[in-house]
Backbone as ProteinMPNN parsed JSONL, in Angstrom:
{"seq_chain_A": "XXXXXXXXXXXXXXXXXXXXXXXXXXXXXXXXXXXXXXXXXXXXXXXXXXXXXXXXXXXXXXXXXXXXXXXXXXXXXXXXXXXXXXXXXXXXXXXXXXXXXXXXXXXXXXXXXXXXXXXXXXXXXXXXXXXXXXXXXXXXXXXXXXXXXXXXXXXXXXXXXXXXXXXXXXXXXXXXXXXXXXXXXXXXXXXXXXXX", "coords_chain_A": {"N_chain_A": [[-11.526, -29.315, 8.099], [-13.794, -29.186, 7.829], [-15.231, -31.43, 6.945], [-18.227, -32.4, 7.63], [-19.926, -30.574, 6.811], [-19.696, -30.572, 3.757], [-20.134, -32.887, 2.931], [-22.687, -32.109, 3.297], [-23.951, -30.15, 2.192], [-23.546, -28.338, -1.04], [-21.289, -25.765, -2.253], [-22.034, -22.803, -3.444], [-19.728, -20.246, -5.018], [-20.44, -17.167, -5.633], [-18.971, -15.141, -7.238], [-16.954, -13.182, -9.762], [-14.125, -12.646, -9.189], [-10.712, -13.812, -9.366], [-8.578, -13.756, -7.125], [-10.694, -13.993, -4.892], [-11.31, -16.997, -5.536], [-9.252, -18.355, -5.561], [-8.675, -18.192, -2.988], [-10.526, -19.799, -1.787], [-9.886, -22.057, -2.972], [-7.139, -22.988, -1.409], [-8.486, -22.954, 1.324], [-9.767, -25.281, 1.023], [-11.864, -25.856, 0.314], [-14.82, -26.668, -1.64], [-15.542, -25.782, -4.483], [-18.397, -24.732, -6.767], [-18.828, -22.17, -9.435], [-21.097, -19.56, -10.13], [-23.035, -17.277, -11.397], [-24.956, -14.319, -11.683], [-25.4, -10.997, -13.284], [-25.335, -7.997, -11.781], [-26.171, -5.335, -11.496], [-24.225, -2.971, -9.923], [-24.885, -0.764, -7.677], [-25.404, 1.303, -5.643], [-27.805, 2.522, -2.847], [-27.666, 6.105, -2.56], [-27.436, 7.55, -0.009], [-26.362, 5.321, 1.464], [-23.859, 4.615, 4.15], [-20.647, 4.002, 4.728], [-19.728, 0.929, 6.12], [-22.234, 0.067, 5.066], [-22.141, -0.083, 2.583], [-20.298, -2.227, 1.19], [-22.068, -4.106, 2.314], [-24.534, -3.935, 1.381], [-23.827, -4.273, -1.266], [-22.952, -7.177, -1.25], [-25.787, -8.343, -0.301], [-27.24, -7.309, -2.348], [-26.119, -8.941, -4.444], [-26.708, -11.485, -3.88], [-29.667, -11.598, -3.678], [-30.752, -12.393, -6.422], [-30.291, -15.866, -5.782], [-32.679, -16.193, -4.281], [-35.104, -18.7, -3.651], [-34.125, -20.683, -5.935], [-32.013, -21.802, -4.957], [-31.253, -25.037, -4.157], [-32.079, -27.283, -1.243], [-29.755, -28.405, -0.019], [-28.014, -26.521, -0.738], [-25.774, -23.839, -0.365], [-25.125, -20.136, -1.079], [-22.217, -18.289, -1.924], [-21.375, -14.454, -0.846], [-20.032, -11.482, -2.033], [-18.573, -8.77, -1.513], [-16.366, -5.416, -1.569], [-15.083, -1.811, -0.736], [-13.093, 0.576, -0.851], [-12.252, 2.94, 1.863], [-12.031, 6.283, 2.132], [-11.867, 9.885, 3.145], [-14.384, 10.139, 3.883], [-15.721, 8.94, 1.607], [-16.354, 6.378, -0.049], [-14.152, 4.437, -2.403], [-14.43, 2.641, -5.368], [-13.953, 0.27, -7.992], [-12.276, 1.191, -10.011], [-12.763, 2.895, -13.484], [-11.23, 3.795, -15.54], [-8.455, 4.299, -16.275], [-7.385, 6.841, -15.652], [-8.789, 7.561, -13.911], [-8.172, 5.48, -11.713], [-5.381, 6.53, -11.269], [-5.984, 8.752, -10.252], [-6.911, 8.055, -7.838], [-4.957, 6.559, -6.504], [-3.403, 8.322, -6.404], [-4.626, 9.966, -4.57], [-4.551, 8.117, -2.353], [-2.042, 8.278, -1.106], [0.425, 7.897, 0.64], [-1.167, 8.276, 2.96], [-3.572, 6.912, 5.363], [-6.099, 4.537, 5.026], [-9.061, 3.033, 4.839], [-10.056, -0.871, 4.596], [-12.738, -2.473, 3.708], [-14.735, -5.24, 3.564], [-17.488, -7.226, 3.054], [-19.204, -9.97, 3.723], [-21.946, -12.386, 2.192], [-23.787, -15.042, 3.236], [-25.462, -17.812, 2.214], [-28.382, -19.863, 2.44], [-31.61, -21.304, 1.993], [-32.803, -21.68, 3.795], [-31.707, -19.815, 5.668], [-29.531, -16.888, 6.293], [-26.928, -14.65, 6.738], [-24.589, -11.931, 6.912], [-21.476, -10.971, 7.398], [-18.767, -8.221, 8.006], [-15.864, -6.767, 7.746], [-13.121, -4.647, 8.755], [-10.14, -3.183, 7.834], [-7.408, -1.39, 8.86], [-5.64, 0.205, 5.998], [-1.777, 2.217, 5.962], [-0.456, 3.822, 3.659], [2.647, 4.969, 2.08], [4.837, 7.938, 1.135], [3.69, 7.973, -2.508], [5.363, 8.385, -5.538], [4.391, 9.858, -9.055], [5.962, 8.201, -10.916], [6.099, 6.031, -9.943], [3.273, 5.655, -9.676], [2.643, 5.359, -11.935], [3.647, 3.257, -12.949], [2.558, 1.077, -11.733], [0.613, 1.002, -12.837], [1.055, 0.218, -15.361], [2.118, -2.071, -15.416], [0.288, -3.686, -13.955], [-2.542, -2.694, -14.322], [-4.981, -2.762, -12.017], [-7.761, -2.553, -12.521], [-9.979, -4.077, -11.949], [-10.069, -4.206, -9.352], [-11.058, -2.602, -5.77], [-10.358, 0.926, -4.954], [-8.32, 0.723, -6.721], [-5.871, -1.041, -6.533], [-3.784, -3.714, -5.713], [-2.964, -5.508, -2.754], [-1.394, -8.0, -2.835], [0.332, -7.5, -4.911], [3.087, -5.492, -6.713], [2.79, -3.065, -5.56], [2.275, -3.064, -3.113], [4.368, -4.283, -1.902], [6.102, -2.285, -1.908], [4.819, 0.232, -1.219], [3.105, 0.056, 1.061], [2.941, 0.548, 4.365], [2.017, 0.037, 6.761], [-0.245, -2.184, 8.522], [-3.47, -2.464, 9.608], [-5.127, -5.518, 11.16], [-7.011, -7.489, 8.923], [-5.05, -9.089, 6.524], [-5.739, -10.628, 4.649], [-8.419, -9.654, 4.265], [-8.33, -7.216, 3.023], [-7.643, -7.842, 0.643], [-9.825, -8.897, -0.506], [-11.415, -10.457, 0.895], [-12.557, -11.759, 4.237], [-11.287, -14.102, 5.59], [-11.22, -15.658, 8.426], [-13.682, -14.924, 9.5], [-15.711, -15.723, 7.387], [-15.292, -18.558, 7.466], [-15.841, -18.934, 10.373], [-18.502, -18.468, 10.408], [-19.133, -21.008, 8.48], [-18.543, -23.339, 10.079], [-20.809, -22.73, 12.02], [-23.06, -23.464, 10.333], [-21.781, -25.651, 9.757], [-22.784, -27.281, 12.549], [-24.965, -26.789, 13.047]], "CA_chain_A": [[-12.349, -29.389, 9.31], [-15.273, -28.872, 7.051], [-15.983, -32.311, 5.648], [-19.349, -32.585, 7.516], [-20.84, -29.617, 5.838], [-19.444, -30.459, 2.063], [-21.347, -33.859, 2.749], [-24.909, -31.992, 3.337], [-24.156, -28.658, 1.096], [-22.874, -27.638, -1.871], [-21.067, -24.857, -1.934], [-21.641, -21.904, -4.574], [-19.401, -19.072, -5.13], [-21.214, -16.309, -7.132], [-17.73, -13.98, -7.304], [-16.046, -13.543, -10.801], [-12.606, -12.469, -8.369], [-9.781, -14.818, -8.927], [-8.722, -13.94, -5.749], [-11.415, -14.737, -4.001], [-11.99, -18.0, -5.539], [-8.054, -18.775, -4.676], [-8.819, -18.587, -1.238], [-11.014, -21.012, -1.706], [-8.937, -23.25, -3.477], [-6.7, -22.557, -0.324], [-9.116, -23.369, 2.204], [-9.526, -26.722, 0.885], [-13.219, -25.496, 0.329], [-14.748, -27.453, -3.219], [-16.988, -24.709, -4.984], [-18.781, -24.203, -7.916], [-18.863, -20.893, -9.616], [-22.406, -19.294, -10.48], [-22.696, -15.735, -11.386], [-25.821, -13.234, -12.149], [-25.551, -10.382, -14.028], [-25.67, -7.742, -11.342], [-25.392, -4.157, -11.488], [-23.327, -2.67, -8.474], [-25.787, 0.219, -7.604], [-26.368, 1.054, -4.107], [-28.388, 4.196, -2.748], [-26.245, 7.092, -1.881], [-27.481, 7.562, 1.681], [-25.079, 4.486, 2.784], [-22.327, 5.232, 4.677], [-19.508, 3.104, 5.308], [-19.786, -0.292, 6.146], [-23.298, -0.345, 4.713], [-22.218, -0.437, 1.318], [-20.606, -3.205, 1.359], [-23.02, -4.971, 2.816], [-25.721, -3.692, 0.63], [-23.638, -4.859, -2.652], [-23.29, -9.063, -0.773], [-26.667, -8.982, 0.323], [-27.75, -7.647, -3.843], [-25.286, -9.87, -5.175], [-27.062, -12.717, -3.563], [-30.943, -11.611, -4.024], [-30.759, -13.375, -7.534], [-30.169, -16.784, -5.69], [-34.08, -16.082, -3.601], [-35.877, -19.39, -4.311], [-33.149, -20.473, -6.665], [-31.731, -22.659, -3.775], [-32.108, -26.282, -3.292], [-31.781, -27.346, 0.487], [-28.514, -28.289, 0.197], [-27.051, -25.474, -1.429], [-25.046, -22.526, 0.084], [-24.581, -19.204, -1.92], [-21.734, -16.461, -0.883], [-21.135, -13.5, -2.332], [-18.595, -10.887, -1.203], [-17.931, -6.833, -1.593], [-15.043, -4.885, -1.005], [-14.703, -1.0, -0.896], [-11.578, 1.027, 0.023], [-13.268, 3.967, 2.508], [-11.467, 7.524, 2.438], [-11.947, 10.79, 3.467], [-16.03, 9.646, 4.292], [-15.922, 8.568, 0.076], [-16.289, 4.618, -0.844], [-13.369, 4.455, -3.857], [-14.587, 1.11, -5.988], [-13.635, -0.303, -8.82], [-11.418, 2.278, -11.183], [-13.673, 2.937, -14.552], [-10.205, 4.123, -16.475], [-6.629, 4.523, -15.879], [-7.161, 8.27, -15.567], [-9.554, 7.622, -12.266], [-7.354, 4.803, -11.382], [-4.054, 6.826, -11.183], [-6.523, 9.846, -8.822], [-7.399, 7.389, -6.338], [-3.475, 5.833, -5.634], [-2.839, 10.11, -5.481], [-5.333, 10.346, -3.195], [-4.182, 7.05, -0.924], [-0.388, 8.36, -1.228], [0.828, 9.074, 2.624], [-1.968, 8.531, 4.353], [-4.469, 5.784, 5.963], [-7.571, 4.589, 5.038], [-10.091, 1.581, 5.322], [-10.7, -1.443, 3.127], [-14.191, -3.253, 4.268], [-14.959, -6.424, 3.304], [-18.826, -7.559, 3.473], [-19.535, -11.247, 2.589], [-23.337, -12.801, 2.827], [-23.948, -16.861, 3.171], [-27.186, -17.636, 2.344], [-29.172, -20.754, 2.129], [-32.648, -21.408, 1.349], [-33.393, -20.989, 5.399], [-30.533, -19.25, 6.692], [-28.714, -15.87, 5.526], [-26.27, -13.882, 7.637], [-23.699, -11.183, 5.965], [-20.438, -10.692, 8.033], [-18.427, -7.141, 7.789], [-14.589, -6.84, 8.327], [-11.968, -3.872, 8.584], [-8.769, -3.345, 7.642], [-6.598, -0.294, 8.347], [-3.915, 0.546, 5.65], [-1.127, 3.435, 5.633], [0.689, 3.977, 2.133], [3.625, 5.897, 2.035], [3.924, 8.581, -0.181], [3.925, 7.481, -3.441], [5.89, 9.374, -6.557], [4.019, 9.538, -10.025], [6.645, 7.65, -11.487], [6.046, 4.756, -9.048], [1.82, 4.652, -10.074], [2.498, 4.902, -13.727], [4.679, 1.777, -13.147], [2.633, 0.217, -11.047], [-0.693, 0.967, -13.374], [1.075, 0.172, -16.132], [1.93, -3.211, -15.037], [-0.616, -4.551, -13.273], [-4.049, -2.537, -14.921], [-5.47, -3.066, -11.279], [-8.955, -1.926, -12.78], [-11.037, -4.996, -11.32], [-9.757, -3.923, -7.592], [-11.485, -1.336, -5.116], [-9.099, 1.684, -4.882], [-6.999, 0.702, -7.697], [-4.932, -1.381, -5.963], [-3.893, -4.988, -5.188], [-1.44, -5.007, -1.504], [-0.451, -8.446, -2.724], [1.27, -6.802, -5.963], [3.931, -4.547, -6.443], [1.956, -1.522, -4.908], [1.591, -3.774, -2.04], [5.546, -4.198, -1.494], [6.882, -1.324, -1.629], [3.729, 1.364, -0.811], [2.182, -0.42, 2.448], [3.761, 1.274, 5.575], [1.309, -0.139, 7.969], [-1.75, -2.587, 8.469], [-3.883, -3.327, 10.769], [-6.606, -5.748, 11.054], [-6.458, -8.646, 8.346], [-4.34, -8.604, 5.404], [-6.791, -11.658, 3.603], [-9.229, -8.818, 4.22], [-7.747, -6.251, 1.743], [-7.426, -9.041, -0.41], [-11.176, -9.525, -0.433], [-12.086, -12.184, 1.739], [-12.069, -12.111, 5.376], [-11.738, -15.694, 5.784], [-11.425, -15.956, 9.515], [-15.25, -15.069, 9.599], [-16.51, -17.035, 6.502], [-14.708, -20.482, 8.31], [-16.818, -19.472, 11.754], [-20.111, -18.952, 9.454], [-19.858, -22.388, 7.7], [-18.349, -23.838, 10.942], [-21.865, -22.433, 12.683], [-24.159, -23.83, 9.916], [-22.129, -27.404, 9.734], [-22.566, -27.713, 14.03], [-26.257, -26.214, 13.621]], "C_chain_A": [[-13.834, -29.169, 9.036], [-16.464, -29.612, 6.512], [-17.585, -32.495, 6.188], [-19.851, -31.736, 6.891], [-20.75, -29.771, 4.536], [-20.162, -32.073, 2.127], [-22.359, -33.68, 2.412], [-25.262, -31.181, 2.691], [-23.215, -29.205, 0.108], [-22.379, -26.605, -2.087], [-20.936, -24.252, -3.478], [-21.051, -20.102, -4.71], [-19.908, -17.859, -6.317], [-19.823, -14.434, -6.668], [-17.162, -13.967, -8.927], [-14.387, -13.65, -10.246], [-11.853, -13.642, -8.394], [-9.372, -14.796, -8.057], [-9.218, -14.593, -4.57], [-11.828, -16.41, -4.711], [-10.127, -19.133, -5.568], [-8.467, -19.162, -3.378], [-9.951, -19.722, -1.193], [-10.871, -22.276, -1.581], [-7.521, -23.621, -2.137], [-7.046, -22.816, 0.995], [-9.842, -24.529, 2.332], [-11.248, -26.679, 0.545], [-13.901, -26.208, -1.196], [-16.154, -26.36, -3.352], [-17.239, -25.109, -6.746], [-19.234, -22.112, -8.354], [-20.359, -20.634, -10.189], [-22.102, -17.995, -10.216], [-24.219, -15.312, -12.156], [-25.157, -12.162, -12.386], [-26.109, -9.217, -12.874], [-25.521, -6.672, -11.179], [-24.891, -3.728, -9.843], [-23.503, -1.396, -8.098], [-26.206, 0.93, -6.115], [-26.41, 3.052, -3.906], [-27.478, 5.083, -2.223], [-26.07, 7.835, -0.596], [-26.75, 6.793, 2.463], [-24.158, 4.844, 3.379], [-21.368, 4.16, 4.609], [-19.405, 1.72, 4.666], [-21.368, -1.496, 5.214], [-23.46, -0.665, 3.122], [-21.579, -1.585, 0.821], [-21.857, -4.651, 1.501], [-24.305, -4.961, 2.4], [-25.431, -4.759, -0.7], [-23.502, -6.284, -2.416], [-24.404, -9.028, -0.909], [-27.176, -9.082, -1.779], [-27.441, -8.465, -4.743], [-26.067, -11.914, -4.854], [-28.198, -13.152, -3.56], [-31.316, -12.435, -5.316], [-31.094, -14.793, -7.322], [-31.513, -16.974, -4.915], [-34.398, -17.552, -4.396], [-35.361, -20.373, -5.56], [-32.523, -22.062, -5.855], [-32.11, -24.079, -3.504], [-32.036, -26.461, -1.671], [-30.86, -27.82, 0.628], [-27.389, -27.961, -0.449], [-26.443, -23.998, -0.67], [-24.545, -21.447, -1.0], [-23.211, -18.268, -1.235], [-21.331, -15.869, -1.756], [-20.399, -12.334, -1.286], [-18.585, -9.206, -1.911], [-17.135, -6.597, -0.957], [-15.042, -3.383, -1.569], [-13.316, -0.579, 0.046], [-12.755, 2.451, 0.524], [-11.968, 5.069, 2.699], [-11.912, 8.831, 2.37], [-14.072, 11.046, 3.137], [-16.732, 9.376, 2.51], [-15.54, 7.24, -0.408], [-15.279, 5.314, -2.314], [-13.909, 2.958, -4.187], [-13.734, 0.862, -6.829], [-13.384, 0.797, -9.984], [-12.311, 2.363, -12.567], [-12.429, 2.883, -15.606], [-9.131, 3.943, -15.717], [-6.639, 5.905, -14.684], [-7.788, 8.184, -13.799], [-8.504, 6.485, -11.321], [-5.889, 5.493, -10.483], [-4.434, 8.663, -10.117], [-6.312, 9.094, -7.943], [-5.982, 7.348, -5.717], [-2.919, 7.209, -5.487], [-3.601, 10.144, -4.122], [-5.314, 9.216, -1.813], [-2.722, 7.65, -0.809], [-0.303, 9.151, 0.059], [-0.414, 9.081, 3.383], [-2.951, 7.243, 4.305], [-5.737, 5.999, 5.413], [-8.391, 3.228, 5.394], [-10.272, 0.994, 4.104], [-11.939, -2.663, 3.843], [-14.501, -3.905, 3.333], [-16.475, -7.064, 3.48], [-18.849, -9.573, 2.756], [-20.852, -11.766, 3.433], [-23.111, -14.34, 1.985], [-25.212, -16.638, 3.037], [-27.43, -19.142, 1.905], [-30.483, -20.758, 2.479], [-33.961, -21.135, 2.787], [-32.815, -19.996, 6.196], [-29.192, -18.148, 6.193], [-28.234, -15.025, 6.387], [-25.071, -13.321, 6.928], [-22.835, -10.659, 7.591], [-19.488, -9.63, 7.562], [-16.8, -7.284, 8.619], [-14.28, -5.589, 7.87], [-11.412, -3.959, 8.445], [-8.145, -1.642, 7.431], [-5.246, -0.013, 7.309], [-3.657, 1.472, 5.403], [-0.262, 2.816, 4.622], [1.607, 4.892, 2.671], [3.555, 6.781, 1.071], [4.72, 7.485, -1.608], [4.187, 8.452, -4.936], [4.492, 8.9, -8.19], [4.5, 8.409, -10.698], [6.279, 6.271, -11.141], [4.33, 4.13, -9.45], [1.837, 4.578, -11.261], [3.051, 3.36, -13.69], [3.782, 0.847, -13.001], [1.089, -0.313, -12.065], [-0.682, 0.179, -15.025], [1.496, -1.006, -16.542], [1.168, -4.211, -14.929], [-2.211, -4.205, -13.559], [-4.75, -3.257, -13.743], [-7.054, -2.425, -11.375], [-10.331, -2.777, -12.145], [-10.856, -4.72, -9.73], [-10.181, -2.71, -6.928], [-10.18, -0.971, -4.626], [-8.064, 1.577, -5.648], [-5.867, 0.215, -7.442], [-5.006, -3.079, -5.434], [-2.791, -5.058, -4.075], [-1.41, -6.471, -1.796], [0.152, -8.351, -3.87], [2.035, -5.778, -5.231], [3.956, -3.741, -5.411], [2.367, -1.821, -3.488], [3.088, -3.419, -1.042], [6.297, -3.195, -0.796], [5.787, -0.09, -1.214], [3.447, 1.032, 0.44], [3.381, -0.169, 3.651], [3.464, 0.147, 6.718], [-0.034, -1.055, 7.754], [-1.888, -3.412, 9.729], [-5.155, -3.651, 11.085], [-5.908, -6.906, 9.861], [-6.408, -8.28, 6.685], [-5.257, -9.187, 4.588], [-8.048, -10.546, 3.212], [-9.358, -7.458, 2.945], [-7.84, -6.959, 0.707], [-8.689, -9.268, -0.935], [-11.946, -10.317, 0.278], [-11.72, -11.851, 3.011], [-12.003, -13.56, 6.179], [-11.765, -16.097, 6.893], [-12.876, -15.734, 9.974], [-16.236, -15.77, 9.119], [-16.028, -18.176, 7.275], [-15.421, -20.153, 8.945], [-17.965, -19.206, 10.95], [-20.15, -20.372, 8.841], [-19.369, -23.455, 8.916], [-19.775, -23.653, 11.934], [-22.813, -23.202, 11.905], [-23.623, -25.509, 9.771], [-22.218, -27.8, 11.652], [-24.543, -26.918, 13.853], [-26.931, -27.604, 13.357]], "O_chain_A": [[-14.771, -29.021, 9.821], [-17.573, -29.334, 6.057], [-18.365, -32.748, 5.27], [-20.529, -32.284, 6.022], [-21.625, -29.197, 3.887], [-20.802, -32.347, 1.111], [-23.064, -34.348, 1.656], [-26.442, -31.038, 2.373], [-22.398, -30.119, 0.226], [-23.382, -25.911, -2.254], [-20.254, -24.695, -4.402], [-21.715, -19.077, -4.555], [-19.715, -17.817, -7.532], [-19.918, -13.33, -6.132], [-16.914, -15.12, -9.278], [-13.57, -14.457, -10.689], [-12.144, -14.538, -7.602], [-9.512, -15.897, -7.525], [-8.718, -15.303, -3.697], [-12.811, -16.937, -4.191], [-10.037, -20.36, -5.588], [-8.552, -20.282, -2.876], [-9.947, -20.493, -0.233], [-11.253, -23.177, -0.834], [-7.051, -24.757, -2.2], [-6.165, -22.923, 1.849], [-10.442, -24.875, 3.349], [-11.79, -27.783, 0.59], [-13.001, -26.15, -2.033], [-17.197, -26.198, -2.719], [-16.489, -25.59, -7.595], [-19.74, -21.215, -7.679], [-20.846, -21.61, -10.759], [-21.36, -17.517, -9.358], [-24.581, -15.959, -13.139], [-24.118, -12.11, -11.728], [-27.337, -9.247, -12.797], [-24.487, -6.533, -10.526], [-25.293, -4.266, -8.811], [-22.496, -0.688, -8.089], [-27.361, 0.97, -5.691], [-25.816, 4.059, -4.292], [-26.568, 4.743, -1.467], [-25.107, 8.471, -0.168], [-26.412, 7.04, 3.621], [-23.508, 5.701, 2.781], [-21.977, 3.166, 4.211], [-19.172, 1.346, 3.516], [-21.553, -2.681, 4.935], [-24.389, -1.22, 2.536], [-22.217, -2.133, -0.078], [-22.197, -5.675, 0.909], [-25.16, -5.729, 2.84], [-26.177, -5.638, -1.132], [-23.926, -6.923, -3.379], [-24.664, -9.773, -1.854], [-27.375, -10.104, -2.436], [-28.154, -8.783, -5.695], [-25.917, -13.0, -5.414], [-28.449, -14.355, -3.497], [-32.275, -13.195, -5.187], [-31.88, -15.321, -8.108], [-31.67, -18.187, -4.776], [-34.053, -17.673, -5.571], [-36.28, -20.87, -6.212], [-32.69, -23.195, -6.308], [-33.066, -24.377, -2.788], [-31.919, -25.433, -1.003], [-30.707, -27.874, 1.848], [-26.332, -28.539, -0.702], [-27.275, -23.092, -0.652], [-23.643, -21.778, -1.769], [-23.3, -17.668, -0.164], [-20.999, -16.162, -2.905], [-20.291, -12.392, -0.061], [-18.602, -9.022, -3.128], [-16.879, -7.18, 0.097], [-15.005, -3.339, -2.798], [-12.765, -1.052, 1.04], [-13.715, 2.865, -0.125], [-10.989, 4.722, 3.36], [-12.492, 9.026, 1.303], [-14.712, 11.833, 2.44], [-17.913, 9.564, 2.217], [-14.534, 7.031, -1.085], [-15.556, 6.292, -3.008], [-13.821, 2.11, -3.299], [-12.585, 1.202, -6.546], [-14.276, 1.166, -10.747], [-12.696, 1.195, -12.631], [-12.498, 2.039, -16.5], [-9.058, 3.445, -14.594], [-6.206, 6.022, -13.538], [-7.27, 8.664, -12.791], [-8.151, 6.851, -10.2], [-5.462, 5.095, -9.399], [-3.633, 9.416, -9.564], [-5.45, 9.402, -7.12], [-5.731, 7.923, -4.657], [-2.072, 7.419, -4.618], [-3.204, 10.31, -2.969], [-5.826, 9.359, -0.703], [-2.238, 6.981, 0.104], [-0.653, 10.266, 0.447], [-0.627, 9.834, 4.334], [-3.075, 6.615, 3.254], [-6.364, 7.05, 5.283], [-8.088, 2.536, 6.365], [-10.505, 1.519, 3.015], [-11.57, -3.662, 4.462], [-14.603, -3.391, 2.219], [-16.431, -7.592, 4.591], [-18.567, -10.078, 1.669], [-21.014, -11.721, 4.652], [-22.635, -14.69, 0.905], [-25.935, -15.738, 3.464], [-26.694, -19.618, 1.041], [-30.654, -20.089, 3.497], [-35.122, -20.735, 2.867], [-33.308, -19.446, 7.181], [-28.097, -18.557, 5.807], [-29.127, -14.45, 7.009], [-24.428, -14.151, 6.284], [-23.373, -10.158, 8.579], [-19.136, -9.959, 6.429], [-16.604, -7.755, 9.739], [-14.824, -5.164, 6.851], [-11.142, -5.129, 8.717], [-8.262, -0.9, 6.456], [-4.082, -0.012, 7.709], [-4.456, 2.161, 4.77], [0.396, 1.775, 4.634], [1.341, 5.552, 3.675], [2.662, 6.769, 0.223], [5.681, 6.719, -1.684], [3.275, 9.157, -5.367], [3.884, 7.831, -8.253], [3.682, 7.587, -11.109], [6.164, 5.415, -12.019], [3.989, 2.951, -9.542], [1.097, 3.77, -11.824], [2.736, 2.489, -14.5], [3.802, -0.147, -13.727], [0.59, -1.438, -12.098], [-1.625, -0.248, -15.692], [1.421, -1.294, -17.736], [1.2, -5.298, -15.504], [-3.094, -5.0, -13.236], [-5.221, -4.348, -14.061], [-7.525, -1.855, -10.391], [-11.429, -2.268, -11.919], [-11.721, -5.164, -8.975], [-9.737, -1.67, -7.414], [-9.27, -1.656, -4.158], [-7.002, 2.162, -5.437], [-4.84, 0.721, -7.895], [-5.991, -3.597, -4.907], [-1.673, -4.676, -4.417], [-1.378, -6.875, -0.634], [0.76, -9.406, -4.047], [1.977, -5.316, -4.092], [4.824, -3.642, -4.543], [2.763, -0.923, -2.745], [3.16, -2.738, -0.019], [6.864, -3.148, 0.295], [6.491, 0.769, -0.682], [3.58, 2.026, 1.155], [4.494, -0.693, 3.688], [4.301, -0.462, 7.385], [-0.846, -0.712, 6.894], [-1.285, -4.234, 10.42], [-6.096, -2.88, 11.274], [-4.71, -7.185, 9.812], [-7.142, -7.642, 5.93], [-5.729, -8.453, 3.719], [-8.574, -10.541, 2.099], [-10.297, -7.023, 2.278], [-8.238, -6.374, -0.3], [-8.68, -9.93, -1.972], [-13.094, -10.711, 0.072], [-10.523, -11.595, 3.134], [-12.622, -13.903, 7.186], [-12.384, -17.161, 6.904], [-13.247, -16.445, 10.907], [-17.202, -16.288, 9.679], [-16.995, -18.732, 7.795], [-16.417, -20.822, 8.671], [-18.552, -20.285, 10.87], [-21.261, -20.886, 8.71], [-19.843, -24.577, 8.738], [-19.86, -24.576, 12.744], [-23.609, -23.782, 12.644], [-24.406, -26.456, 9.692], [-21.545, -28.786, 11.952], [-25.123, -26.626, 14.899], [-28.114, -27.782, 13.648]]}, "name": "protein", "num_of_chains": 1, "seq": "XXXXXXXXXXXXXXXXXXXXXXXXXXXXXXXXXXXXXXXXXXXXXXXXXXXXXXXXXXXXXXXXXXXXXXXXXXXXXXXXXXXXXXXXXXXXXXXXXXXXXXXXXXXXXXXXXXXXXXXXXXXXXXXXXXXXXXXXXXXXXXXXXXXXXXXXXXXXXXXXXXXXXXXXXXXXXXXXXXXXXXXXXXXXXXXXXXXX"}
């Protein structure tokens, strides 16, 4: 439902996430991949939703000027939010196998930020997602760590692996969202810029 806009843009994904560049492939969407070199730094006054939305918008400052006029950048963040502490991207095992203690039996948030940007026109869209784990035994994150080395994933965790199966009690809000991508928002952003 897209083809006028892949007529007048190009579309560039600057994600390394196989994930997210599935859903792409998925949404019938034709990208090219482009990636800067970007450290993942943000000030420690953010709260919440703002970090996210700090690490899209930095992820996408690179592409300033960069841009022909019919090029589209997006770029995408994802933290897991618990007990008022962004968990990212696991450094080791050892931090890895804290965090899925510290999600075990109880709810938290996974926020999703993704920023579109072209060369006139840049707007960053923010999603929620509540999920409850059950508890979860040692035995069950050694397995699951020792498997799947979910070290590229905020919170140490992928809910469409193992973890996902048998840990996830409860969610609510969008599952694609956990996943990385809230794609029911990116479609009405490139549905807004091919009708503008």
């Amino acid at each position: 439902m897209l083809e006028k806009l892949f007529k007048k843009y190009k579309i560039i994904l600057a994600s390394g996430s196989p994930r997210r560049q599935q859903f792409f492939k998925d949404l019938d969407i034709p990208f090219t991949l482009k990636l800067f070199d970007v450290k993942e730094i943000y000030p420690d006054t953010l709260y919440k939703e703002e970090i996210p939305e700090y690490l899209a918008k930095l992820k996408a400052a690179p592409f300033q000027d960069k841009l022909s006029k019919n090029e589209i950048v997006i770029t995408s963040d994802t933290i897991v939010w618990l007990d008022n502490e962004a968990l990212g991207k696991p450094q080791n095992r050892k931090i890895a196998f804290e965090m899925l203690q510290k999600l075990s039996g109880r709810k938290h948030e996974v926020i999703t930020s993704v920023c579109v940007k072209t060369n006139s026109f840049e707007k960053t869209i923010t999603d929620s997602t509540s999920v409850t784990f059950s508890e979860l035994t040692r035995d069950e994150i050694d397995y699951y760590l020792e498997r799947y080395q979910p070290y590229d994933k905020a919170g140490s965790y992928g809910i469409q692996e193992w973890i996902g199966y048998i840990g996830v009690e409860k969610i609510e809000g969008s599952y694609f969202n956990v996943m990385g991508l809230p794609v029911h928002k990116l479609y009405s952003i490139l549905k807004e810029i091919q009708n503008s």
